[in-house]
N, C-alpha and C positions, 0 to 999 in steps of 0.2 A: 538367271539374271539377278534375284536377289541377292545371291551371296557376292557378283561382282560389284554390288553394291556395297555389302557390308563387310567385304575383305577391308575396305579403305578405312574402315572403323577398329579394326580389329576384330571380325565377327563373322562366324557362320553358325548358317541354317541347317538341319538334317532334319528328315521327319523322324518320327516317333511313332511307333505301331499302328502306322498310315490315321491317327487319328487327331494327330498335334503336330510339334515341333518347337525342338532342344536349339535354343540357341545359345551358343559359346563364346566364350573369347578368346583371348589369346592364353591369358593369365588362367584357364580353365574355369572360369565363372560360367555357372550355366543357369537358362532362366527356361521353362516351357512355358510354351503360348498356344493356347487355343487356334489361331487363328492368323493370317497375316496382316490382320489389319493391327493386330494386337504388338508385330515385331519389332515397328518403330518405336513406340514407347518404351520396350523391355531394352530395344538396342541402346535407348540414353540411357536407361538406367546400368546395363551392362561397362559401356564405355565412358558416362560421365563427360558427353558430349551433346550437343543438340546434333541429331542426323537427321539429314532434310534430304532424302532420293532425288530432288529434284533443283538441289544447289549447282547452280552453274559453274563453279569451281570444280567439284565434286564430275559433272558431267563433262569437263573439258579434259578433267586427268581419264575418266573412263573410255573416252575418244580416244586418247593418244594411246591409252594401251591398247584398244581395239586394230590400232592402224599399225601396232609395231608387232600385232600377231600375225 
């Protein structure tokens, strides 16, 4: 669920020796984070955007692609 979030950023999540997680960008930028609560933060700084998981823009494109799967 997260990374369908941060695909829209340019951004995925993997874990990391099931004790962290490598997040990426498009441009191969990678940040580890302790934690999820930690992703958002690392995500702006990743993408050089405000990411807000629960922007109604953001959740009206995540809709649509939902219903075109």
């Amino acid at each position: 669920m997260v990374n369908l979030v941060l695909k829209q950023y340019g951004l995925a999540l993997s874990d990391w020796a099931a004790t962290s997680f490598v997040l990426r960008s498009h441009t191969g930028q990678t940040n580890l984070v302790n934690n999820l609560t930690e992703v958002w933060a690392a995500a702006e700084t990743l993408s050089r955007r405000q990411c807000d998981p629960f922007d109604e823009d953001l959740l009206a494109v995540l809709s649509k692609e939902s219903v075109a799967e």
